[in-house]
Every structure is written in structure tokens, then in C-alpha cells.
LOMIZA-523372 format. One record per residue (C-alpha): x, y, z; residue in one letter. Coordinates in nm, 2 decimals. Example, Ala and Ser with C-alpha at 12.3 -4.5 7.8 and 13.67 -1.06 7.14 Angstrom:
! LOMIZA-523372
+--------+--------+--------+---+
:     c1 :     c2 :     c3 : r :
+--------+--------+--------+---+
:   1.23 :  -0.45 :   0.78 : A :
:   1.37 :  -0.11 :   0.71 : S :
+--------+--------+--------+---+
//
This chain:
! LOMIZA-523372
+--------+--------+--------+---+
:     c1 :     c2 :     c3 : r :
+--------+--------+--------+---+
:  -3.18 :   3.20 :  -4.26 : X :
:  -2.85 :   3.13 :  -4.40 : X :
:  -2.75 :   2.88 :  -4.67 : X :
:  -2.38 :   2.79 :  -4.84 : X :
:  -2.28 :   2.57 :  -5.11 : X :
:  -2.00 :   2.41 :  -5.27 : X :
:  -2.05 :   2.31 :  -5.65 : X :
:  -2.00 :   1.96 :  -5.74 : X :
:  -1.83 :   1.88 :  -6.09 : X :
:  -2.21 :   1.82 :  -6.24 : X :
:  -2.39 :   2.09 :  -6.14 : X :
:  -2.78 :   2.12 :  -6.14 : X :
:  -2.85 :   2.31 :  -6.46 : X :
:  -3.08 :   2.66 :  -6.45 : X :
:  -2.93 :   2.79 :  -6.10 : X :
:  -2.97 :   3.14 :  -6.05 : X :
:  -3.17 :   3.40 :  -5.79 : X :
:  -3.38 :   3.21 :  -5.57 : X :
:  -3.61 :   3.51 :  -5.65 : X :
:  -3.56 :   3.47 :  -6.05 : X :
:  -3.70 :   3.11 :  -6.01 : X :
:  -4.05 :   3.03 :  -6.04 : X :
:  -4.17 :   2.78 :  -5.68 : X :
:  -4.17 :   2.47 :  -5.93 : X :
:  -3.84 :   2.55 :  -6.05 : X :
:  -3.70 :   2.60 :  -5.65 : X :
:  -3.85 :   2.28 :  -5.59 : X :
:  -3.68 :   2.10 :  -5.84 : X :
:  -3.38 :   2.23 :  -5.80 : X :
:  -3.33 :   2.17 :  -5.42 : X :
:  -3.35 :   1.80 :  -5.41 : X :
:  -3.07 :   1.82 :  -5.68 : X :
:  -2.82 :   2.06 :  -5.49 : X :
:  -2.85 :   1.91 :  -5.14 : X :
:  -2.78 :   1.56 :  -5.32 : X :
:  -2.47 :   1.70 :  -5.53 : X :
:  -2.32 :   1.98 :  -5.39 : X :
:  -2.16 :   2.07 :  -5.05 : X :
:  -2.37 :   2.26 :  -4.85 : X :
:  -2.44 :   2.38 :  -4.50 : X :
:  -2.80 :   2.58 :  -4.36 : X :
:  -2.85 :   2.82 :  -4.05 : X :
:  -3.16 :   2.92 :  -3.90 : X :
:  -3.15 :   3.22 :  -3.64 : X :
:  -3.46 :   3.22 :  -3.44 : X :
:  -3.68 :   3.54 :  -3.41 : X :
:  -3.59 :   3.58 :  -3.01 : X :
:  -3.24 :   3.56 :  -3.12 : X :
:  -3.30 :   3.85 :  -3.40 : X :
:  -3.44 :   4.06 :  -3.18 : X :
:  -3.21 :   3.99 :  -2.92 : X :
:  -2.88 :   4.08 :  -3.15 : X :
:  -3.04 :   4.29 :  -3.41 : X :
:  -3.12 :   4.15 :  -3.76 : X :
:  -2.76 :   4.24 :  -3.89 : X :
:  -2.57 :   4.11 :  -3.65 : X :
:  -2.78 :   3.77 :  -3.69 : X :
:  -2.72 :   3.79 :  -4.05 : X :
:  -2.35 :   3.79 :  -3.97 : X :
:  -2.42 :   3.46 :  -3.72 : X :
:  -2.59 :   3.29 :  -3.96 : X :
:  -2.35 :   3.30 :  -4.22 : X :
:  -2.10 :   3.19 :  -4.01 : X :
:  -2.28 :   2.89 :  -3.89 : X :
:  -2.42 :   2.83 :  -4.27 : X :
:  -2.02 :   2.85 :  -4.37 : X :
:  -1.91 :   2.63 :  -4.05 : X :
:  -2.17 :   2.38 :  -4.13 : X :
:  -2.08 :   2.35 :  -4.50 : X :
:  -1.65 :   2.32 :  -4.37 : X :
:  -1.77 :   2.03 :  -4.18 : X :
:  -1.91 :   1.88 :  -4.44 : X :
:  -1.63 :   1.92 :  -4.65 : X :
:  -1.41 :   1.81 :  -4.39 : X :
:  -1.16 :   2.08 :  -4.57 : X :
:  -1.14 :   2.48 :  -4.51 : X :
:  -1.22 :   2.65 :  -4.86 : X :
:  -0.94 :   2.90 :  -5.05 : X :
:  -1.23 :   3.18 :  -5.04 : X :
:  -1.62 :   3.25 :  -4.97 : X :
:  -1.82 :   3.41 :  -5.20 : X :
:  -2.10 :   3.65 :  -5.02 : X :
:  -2.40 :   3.80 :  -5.17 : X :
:  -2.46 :   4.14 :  -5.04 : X :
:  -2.19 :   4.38 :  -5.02 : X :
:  -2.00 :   4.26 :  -4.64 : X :
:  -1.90 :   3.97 :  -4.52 : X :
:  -1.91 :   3.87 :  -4.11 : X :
:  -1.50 :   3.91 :  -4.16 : X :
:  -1.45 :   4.10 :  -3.79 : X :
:  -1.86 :   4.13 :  -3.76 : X :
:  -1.88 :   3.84 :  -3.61 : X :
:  -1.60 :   3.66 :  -3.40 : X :
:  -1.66 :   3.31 :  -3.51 : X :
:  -1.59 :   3.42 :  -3.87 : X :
:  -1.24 :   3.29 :  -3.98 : X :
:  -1.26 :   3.29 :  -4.37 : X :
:  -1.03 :   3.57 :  -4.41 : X :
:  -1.08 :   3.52 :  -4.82 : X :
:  -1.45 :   3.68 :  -4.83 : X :
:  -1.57 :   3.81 :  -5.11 : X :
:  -1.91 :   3.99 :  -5.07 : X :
:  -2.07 :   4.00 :  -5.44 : X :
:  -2.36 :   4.25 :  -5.49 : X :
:  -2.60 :   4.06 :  -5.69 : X :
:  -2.40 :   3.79 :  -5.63 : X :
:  -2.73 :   3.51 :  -5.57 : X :
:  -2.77 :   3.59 :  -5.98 : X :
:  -2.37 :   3.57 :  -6.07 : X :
:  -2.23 :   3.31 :  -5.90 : X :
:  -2.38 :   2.99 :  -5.94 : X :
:  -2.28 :   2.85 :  -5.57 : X :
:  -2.45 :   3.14 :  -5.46 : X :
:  -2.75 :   3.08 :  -5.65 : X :
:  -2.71 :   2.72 :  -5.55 : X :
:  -2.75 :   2.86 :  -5.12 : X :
:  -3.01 :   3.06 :  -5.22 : X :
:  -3.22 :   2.84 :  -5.35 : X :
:  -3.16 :   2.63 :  -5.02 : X :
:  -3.20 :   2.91 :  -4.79 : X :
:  -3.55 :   3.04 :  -4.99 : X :
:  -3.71 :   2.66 :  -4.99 : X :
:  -3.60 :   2.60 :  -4.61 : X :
:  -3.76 :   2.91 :  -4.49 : X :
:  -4.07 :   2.86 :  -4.69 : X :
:  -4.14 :   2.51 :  -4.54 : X :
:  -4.11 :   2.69 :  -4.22 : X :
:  -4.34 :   2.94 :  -4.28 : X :
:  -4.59 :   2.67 :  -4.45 : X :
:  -4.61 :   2.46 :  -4.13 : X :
:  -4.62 :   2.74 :  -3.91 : X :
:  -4.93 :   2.84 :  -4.07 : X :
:  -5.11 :   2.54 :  -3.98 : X :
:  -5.05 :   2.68 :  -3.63 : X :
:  -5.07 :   3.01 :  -3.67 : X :
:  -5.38 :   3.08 :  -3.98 : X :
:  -5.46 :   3.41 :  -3.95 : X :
:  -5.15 :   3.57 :  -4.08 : X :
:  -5.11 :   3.38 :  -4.45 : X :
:  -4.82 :   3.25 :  -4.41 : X :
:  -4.88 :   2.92 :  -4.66 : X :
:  -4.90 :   3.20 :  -4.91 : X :
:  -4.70 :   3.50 :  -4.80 : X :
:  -4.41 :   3.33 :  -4.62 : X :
:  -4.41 :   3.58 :  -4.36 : X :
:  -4.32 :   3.84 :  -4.56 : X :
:  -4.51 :   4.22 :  -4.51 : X :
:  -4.78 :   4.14 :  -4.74 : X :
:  -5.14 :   4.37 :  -4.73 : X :
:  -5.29 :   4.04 :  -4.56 : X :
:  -5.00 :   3.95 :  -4.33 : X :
:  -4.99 :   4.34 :  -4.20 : X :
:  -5.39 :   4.33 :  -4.19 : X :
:  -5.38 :   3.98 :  -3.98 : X :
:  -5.14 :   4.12 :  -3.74 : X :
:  -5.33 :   4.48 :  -3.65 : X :
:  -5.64 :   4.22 :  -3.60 : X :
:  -5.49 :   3.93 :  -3.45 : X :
:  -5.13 :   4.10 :  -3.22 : X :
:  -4.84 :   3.90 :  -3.32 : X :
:  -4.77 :   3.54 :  -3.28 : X :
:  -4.47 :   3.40 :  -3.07 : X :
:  -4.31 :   3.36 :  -3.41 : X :
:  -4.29 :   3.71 :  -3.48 : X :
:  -4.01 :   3.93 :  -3.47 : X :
:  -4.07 :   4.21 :  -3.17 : X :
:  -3.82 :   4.42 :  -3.38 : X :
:  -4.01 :   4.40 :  -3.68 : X :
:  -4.19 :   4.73 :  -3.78 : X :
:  -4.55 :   4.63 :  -3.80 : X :
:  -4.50 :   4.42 :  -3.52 : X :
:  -4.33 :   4.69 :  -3.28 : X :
:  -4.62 :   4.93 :  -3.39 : X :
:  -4.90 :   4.65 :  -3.26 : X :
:  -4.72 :   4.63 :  -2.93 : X :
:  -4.72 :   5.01 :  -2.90 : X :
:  -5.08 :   5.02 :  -2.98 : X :
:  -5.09 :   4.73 :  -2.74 : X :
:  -4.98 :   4.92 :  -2.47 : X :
:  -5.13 :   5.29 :  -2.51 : X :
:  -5.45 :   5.12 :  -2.48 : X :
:  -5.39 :   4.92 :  -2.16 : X :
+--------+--------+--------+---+
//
């Protein structure tokens, strides 16, 4: 999951870390950035993941989040501003912002970022909320698919789901216990 944003001249007030903000707080802020700001999302599904690797996905789905947000602009912008420390600039061959600027921290400093992040963390948790209509055992409603004691417990009981990433640890060690005891 990938999200970009372009500030508008108003702002929503109190963006920051997605992780910073409290659920209620995401939630109100959302509404507010996808109605005033520029902004473009990117999902890469878990096949996809574990077909590239997870950082070359993370490289595609920045690019698409950054391509997405362009055509909404309808304008190519002076510079991107990345959290994390690299940017897809010759990672990923779609990438043509040669002005990127990867910002450690950079969710918590730059308010655009802050802005993506808090579109990036609410998409993916409405993902992981209706999956776990589908898909109970594993707590996602509350754990949003992240390695929680209940999540890693769910998965040793139940195998993975289709959702699941092969390549993720706890999921590669149920299909190795999987197959030493066929």
C-alpha cells in the first residue's frame, strides 16, 4: 500500500504519522484530505509481493501512488518527498521523478507525507476489516494483519488464507511445517 498527496492551500489541521494518530483522529482526517488535497493510492496485491519481493513492490507502489496523484494534477511536480531513506529513482523503471527526496521520518515532518500516510494507513485497514468477515480466524478487524500473538496463533492453527503473503515469515514457516508432515 502506497499513498501520495499534494497539499491544498487550507490544509486539514493535526496531520502528522499515521501511527502518531489515534483511529478517531485517522478517520477524521481522511475524509478531509481526499476532499482537499491532491492525492493518488496504490495497492500491490500479496501474489504480486511475493512474486517481486516486498521491496521491489514498495518501489511499484510508489510509483503507481505518484503516477496516480500526476494524473490527478494533470501537472508533473518540481520534487517528491519520500518517507524512508530511497526513493524507486532507478529501482523501478516506471519511476521518472528525478527530484526525490527520501525523508527519514519523513510521515512525522512533512505534512504531505503525513497527509499519504494517513490515506495509505485507513485504506489498508478497511481492507483488512472486510477481509475479516471472510476470513475470522486470524483477527484482522482488530490486528489489521499485522504479526500480532493472535494473528501468529490463528495462522499455526488455521494454515494461511489466500490473502496471505507466502513470503511472509510465519506464513513460510506454516507451509514448511505443512510439507514435512505430508
Amino acid at each position: 500500500m502506497a499513498a501520495a498527496a499534494v497539499l491544498c492551500s487550507n490544509p486539514p489541521d493535526g496531520l502528522d504519522d499515521s501511527k502518531k494518530l489515534s483511529a478517531k483522529r485517522r478517520s477524521l482526517l481522511e475524509p478531509q484530505i481526499r476532499e482537499k488535497c491532491a492525492w493518488g493510492l496504490a495497492v500491490v496485491e500479496p501474489a504480486d509481493i511475493d512474486r517481486l519481493n516486498i521491496f521491489q513492490a514498495t518501489m511499484w507502489a510508489m510509483t503507481l501512488a505518484v503516477t496516480r496523484l500526476v494524473e490527478a494534477l494533470r501537472c508533473e511536480p518540481e520534487a517528491v518527498l519520500i518517507d524512508g531513506n530511497m526513493s524507486p529513482w532507478n529501482r523501478h523503471p516506471d519511476w521518472r521523478w528525478k527530484d526525490a527526496r527520501p525523508i527519514v521520518g519523513g510521515d512525522g515532518k512533512e505534512k504531505c507525507i503525513g497527509a499519504a500516510s494517513i490515506l495509505a494507513k485507513e485504506y489498508r485497514d478497511r481492507i483488512m476489516t472486510d477481509a475479516a468477515l471472510s476470513h475470522p480466524h486470524y483477527g484482522w478487524e482488530s490486528n489489521k494483519g499485522y504479526g500480532s500473538k493472535q494473528h501468529i496463533e490463528a495462522l499455526r492453527i488455521h494454515g494461511p488464507s489466500p490473502l496471505h503473503r507466502r513470503s511472509f515469515a510465519p506464513v513460510s514457516q506454516c507451509d514448511l511445517f505443512a510439507e514435512s508432515a505430508a
